[in-house]
Steps between C-alpha positions, in 0.01 A plus 500: 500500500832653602801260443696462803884383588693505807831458591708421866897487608572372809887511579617301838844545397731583174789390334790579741746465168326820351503704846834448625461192731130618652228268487261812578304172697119582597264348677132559355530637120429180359169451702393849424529392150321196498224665735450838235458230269236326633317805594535628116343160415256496751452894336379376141851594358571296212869392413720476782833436580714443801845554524696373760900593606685333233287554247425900559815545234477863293461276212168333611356786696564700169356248253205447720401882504546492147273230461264731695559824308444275153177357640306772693314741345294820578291437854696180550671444833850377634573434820831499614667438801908483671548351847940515547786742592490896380791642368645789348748655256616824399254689225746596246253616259282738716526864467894630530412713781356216771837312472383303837210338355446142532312224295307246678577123437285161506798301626422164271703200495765538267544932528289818592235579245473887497174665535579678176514171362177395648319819377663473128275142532188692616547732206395190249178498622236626328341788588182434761658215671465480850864378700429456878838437634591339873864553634625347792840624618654808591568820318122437316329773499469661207737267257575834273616749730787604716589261748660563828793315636431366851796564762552217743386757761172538312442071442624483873193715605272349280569119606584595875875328494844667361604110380521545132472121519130491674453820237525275229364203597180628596452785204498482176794711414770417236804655759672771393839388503377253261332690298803741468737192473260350233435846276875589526591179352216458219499881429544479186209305479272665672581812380477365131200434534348844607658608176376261285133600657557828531204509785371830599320444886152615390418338195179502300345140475215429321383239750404625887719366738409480886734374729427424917847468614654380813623796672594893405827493310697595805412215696545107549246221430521194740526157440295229701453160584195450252490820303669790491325772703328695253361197299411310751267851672389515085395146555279581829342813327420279220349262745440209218313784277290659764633822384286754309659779513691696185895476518540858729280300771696214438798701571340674803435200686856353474644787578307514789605159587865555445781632758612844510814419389365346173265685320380338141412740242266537204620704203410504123612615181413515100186634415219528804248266502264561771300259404755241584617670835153479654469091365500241766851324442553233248181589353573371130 
């Protein structure tokens, strides 16, 4: 039998030392953690773990997705899912000629963790792994290509209001002063990094990555009282395992739940695996 792990960050807030003075507070990340968790349990995934604010560090994220790549082998499955802010900073080390190209972020608790970064992980796996990847916040999409920035005109239409206040409090959108105010500060950093990794956007992975994401990567994802907005219209779909479709039915039938404005997304990359595609989720 296929070994199984699974792995959840929920972020209600982060450290406002590390991001200039914002708390980046949330309302539901944490419960769409704990809630993806008990579904993966309630799934037949094996290992889990839950990561909550606070703990959702680069450090442990990291060290549990090595834990992941070390342990799962060919046909094995990880499950992996990020409820919190989405970021972005400048792609320094994509082509010379896109100079406007922009690297999504997983804003975690102590600094952004680049998608480059995130995909460097995926590259440990071994080849015929199966990811399936959640993301909950804005900019999610694709987590390896271009991203858009949003104008306030553009996050005004989308959440009916022109307060950037109400914007923020009710998407999940790291704002873009901040992230300007953050990346100009730890540039350096950031950009450090991208050389040390020297990430290309398409990469080949050995393992088969799927990802049903939030929204396009030009739009916002929205916070809620329970869960945010697209897990908590994942959740319904799922309707306590009900479901029986494969993962582009899956993705049908939120979509077709979801508001105009916020339109989740299923994209995959490393080797196709058709097989996988047409599986009911969290089939181990």
């Amino acid at each position: 039998m296929a070994r199984s792990m699974s792995l959840h960050l929920g972020l209600n807030s982060v450290d406002p030392n590390r991001y200039g003075g914002w708390d980046g507070r949330l309302v539901a990340c944490e419960n769409d953690a704990r809630d993806l968790h008990q579904l993966a349990g309630e799934s037949g995934i094996g290992e889990r773990t839950v990561l909550l604010t606070q703990e959702a560090t680069v450090d442990r994220v990291t060290a549990e997705l090595r834990k992941a790549a070390d342990t799962l082998g060919p046909g094995d499955y990880l499950f992996l899912s990020y409820s919190g802010h989405g970021g972005q900073v400048p792609d320094t080390n994509g082509p010379e000629d896109e100079p406007d190209r922009l690297d999504e972020t997983m804003v975690l608790h102590d600094r952004e963790f680049i998608d480059d970064e995130l995909y460097k992980e995926f590259e440990r796996f071994a080849e015929g792994v199966r990811i399936f990847v959640c993301m909950d916040s804005c900019h999610s999409g694709t987590g390896i290509r271009v991203r858009e920035v949003l104008t306030p005109e553009a996050m005004a239409d989308q959440f009916q209001t022109t307060d950037p206040g109400e914007i923020e409090q009710t998407s999940r959108l790291m704002p873009l002063e901040q992230q300007a105010e953050v990346y100009e500060r730890d540039k350096g950093l950031y950009d450090g990094i991208q050389r040390e990794l020297n990430a290309k956007d398409n990469r080949e992975l050995g393992a088969s990555a799927l990802l049903i994401s939030a929204c396009q990567d030009n739009q916002l994802a929205a916070d809620g009282l329970r869960n945010g907005k697209f897990t908590g219209t994942l959740l319904d779909v799922w309707n306590g395992g009900k479901f029986t479709g494969g993962y582009k039915a899956f993705h049908r039938e939120i979509l077709a739940r979801m508001p105009a404005t916020q339109s989740p997304n299923l994209y995959t990359t490393g080797p196709p695996n058709r097989r996988f595609v047409r599986q009911r989720p969290l089939t181990v």
